[in-house]
N, C-alpha and C positions, 0 to 999 in steps of 0.2 A: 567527628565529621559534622558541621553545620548544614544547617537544611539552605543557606546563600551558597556553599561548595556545589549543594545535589542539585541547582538549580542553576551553575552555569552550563554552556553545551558542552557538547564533547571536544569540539574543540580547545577549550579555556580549561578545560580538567584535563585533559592529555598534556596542556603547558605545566600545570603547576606541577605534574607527575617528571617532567622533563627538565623541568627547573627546580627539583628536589624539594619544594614547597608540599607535595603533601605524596604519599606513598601510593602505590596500587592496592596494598591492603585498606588503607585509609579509604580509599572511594569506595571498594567492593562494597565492605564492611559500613559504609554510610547506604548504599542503595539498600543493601538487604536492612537496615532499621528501619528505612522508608516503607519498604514491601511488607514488610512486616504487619509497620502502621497501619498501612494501608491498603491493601490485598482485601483484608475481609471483608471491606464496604462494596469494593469495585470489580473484584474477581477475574485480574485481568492476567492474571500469574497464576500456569496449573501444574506447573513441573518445576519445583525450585531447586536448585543443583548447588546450593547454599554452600555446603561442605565443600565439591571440588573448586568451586571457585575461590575457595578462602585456599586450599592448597596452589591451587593456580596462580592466584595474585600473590603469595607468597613465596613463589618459584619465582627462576630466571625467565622471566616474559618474552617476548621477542620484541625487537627494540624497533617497532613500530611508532607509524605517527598518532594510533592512539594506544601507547602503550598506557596500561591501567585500567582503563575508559570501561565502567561497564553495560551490556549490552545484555537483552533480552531476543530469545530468538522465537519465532512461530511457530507455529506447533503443525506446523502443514508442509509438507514437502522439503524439508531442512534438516537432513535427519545431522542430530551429534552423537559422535560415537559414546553410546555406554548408557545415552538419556531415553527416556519412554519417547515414543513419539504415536501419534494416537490419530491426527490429521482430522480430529474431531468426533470421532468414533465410536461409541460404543464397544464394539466390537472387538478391536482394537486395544484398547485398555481394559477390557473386563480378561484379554488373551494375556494381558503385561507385557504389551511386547515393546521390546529395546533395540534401538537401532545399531547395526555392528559394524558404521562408519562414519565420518563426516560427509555431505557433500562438497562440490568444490568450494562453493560461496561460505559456509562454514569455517573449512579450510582457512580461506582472506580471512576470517575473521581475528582469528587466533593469532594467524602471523602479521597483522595488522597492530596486534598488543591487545585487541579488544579480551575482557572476562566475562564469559557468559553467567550470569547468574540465574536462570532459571529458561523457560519456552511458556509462550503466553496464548492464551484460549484463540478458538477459531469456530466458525461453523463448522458440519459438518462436511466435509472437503472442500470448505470454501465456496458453499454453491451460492450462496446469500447475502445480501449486501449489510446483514445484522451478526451477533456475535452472541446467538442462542441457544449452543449445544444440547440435547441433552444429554451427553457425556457429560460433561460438566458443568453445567448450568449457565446463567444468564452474565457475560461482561455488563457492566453498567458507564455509563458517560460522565466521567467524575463533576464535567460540569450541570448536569441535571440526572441525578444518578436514577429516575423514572424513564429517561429517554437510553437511546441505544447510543454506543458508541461507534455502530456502522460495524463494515466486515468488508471481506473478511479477515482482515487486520486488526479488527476488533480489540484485543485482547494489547497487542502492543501500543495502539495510539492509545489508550484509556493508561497504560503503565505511564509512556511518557508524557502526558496530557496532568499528571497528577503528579509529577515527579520520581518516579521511583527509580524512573532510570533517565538519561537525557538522550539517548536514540535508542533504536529499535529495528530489527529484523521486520520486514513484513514482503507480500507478494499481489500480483497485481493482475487478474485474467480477466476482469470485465471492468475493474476501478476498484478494487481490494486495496490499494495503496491510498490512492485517494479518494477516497469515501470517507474511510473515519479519518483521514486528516481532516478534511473538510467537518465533518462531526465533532473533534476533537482539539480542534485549533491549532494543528498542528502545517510544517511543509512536509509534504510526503511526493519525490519526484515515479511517475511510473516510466522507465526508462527507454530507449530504443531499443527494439527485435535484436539479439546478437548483441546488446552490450555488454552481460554479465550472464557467463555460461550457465547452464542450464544442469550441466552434469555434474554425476556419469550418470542420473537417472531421468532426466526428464530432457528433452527435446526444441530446440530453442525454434524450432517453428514454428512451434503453435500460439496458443492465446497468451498465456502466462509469463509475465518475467517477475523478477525478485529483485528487492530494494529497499530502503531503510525508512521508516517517521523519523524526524525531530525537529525540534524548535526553532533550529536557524536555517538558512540557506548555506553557510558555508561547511556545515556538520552536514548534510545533504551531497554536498559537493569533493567536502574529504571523505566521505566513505563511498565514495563512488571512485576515486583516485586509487583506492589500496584492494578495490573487489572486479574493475571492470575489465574487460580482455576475454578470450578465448580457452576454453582448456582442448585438448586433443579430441579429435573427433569431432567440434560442435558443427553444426548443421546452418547455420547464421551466424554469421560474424559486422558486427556494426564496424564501420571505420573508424581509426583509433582518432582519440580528440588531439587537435596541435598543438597543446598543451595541459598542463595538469587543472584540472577542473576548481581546484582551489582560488587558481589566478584568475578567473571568471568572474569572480564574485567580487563587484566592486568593478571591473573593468566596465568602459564607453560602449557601449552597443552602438553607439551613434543614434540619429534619427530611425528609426523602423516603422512601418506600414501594418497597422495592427487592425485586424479586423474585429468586432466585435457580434457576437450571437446574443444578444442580453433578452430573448422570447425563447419559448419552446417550440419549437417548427410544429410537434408534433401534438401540440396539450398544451395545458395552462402551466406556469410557471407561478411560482408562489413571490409575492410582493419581496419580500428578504431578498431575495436571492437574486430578483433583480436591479435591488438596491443595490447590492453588492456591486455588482458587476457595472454598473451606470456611476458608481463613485468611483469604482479604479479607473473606468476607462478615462472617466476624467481629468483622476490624478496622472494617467499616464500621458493623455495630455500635456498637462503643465509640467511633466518631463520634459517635454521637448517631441514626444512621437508625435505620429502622422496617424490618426485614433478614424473608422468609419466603420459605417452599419456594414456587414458584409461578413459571409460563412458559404463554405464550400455547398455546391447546392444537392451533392449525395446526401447530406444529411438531412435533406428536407423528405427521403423516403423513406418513411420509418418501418414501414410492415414487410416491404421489402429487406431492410437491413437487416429488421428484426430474424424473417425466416433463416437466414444462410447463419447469422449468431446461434438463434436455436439449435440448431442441427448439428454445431459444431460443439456447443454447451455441452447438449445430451449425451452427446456421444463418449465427451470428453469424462464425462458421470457414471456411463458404462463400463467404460474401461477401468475407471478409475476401483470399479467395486470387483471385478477380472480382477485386477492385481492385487488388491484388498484378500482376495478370498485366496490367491496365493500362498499372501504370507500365512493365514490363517490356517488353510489345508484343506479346504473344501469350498463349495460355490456358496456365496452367501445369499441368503432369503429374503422377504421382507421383514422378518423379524429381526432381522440385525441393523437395521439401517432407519431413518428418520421417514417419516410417508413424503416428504417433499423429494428426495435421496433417493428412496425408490421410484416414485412417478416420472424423475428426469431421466433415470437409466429405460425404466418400459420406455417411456418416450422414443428410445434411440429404438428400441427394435421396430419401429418403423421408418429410419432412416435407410434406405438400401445403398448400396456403394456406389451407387449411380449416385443416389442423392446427395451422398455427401460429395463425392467428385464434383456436381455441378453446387455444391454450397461454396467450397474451394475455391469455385473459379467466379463466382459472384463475390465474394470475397476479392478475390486480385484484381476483377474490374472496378470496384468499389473502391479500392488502393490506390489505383493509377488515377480515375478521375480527383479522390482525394487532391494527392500529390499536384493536378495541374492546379489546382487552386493558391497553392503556394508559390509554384513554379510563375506561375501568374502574377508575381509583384507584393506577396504578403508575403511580411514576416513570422507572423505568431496571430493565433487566434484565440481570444479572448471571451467564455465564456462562465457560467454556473458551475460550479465544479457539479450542483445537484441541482433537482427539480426545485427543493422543500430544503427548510431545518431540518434537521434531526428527527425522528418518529419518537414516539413513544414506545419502549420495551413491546412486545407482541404483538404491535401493527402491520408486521413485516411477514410474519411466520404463519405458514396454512397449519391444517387441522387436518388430524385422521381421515376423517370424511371428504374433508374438502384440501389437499395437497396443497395447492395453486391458488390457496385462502386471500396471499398477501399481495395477488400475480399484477395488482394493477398497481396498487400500491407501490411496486417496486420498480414498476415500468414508469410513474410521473416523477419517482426519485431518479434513476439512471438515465435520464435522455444523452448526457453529454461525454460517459465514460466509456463506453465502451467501444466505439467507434475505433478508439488509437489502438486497443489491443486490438483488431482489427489489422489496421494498417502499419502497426510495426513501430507509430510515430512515438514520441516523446511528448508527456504532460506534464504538467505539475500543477499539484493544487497550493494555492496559498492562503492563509488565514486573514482575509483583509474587514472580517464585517462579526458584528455578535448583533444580534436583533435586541429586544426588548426584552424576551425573556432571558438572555442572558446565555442565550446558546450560539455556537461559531456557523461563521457560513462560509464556506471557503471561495473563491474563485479559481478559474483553471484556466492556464497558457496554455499552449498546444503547440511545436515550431515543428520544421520537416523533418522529416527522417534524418536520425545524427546529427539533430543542431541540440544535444540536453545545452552545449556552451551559450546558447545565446536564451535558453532558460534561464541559467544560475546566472545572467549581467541584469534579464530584468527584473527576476525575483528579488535582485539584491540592492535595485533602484528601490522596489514597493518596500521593502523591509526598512531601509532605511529612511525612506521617507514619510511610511506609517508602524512605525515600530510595535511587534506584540509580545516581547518577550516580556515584559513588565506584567503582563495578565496571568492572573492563577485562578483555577476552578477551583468549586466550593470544598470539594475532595481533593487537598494537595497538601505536597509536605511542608 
């Protein structure tokens, strides 16, 4: 298997598997030499599942559209039957504990043809926008392997950022999806509330959805075509798209009314980042849109947003170590968990259920006003997908002492993500910009609630008309 095979998408390798040009063994078998290569430098692969997958791809597949295709799954809330699953934990992995089912999105996977070949590193349950476990150590950014690859998706945009695989599992409750896209040079879409169930364990009304990195827009768009829909019981349900999301891409959007945020309402914005954002809007421009200054004006309260996100974060950290200490068989300590990991959960126990009742419903009013800003003549809002480039490894991360070491740091990086898990809406970040040093900056679309379609028409104007698939980081196959 040629390292030009490992580095079409998955798209283009699901053809040649379909058009009898090269085998599902043949791809497996080409990613794991890649990971192989490569793994040791960048440490973005901590559960490699090598073996079943070579059983797997050498079984009758299901005759999916990416039958072969292999895929990398997260190591956070995705359990596959039979694989450790850790969700960044100590704890967790010093117990060995193995999941004794697939979830449903898992599930689409398989029956889609995808072959899992391993589950890729994460923070600690995801609470952090870096990929610095100390389970198992630090993900690196294959394009400056000193900087971080973001989180908490960490662990899959650095695999497919290097080649090892060409999409990737990943999940998205404050900008986990796009963050290390944007980091990593990657499209990573974070999806509508109720697109892609949530079950049978987790709850589609809350912050978190799940969704894939990779390279192209339309590998974005087909694995959103074979995972999205409702399972039984979900609790949010998005409206189904009017057609399959594949045919999006490349489709006329027509003229659109794009507003653009290219400041931080709340702090300084780093030069890059507004270069980014001031060349697309341009390019989108000479598309043919309808490009002006102009962002929903909830976003301009930041301490407000902030509180009701907090409350919902923490909480969400408490529970998370409740169910943790489940599996485990007892209540877990501070000694089981990361000081950042504990500080969030004490955190919650001064949330009272009033509080968070009234975070809730600051939340919904924060939704609606959202929502009239669209409802009001814009298409899609155009900003930073981040504050900054990329950090440096340990810029991010508090200390024993001090928890909440990284707290501002993290806040002049997230101003623009977390808003949509929020509101429910659809983003996407796209790779339109590398600075000087040689690191990605990504930009971020934003349409209303249920429009990912009119995502994948403009994503796939900017791709075509600034192409990145031609780029490979210094750490690639």
């Amino acid at each position: 298997m040629t390292d030009d095979i490992g580095w079409l998408d998955a798209t283009a390798q699901a053809e040649l598997v379909r058009t009898g040009q090269v085998s599902p063994a043949e791809l497996v078998e080409g990613a794991i030499t890649r990971t192989e290569k490569l793994n040791p430098e960048i440490n973005a692969m901590i559960h490699p599942r090598f073996d079943k997958a070579r059983v797997e791809a050498a079984a009758a597949l299901p005759d999916g559209p990416f039958r072969g295709v292999p895929i990398m799954i997260k190591d956070l809330s995705a359990p596959s039957e039979g694989d450790p699953q850790h969700n960044g934990m100590r704890v967790l992995r010093d117990m060995g504990y193995i999941a004794p089912a697939d979830n449903h999105l898992v599930a689409r996977y398989r029956k889609a043809g995808f072959v899992m070949i391993g589950r890729t590193n994460t923070p600690e349950l995801g609470l952090v926008p870096t990929t610095e476990p100390e389970s198992h150590g630090a993900t690196r950014n294959p394009w400056d392997t000193g900087h971080t690859p973001g989180g908490s998706s960490g662990g899959s945009a650095a695999a497919v950022a290097a080649g090892m695989v060409s999409i990737a599992h990943a999940s998205d409750g404050g900008g986990s999806i796009r963050i290390p896209a944007s980091m990593c040079g990657l499209v990573g879409l974070k999806v509508s509330r109720g697109r892609i169930t949530m079950g049978p364990d987790r709850d589609e009304s809350q912050l978190g959805v799940a969704h894939v990195v990779a390279r192209s827009v339309r590998d974005v768009a087909g694995a959103l075509d074979v995972t999205q829909g409702p399972a039984p019981g979900d609790m949010v349900v998005a409206p189904p798209p009017n057609r399959p999301y594949v045919e999006e891409v490349g489709a006329d959007p027509g003229r659109l009314r794009i507003g653009v945020l290219a400041h931080n309402p709340n702090g300084a914005l780093h030069a890059d980042c507004e270069t980014a954002v001031r060349t697309t809007a341009a390019l989108l421009e000479s598309l043919g849109h309808h490009v002006e200054e102009s962002h929903p004006p909830p976003l301009d309260r930041a301490q407000e947003n902030g509180r009701a996100f907090i409350s919902r974060w923490s909480t969400g950290a408490k529970l998370n170590l409740i169910v943790t200490g489940r599996l485990v068989g007892r209540d877990l300590t501070a000694d089981d968990v990361e000081p950042y990991t504990w500080a969030m959960a004490e955190m919650a126990n001064g949330v009272t259920g009033v509080d968070l009742a009234m975070a809730l419903a600051a939340c919904a009013a924060f939704t609606r006003e959202m929502a009239g800003w669209w409802a009001g003549g814009f298409d899609l809002l155009l900003s930073p997908t981040l504050g900054g480039p990329p950090p440096r490894l340990g810029e991010l991360m508090g200390t024993p002492d001090n928890p909440f070491a990284g707290g501002a740091k993290i806040s002049a990086l997230v101003p623009y993500t977390t808003h949509f898990n929020v509101t429910g809406q659809p983003a996407i970040s796209v790779p339109m910009h590398w600075n000087d040093a040689g690191l990605p900056i990504g930009i971020q679309l934003a349409a209303a609630y249920g429009r990912e379609d009119l995502l994948f028409q403009v994503a796939a104007q900017l791709e075509q008309a600034q192409p990145w698939s031609h780029r490979r980081p210094p750490v690639s196959a």
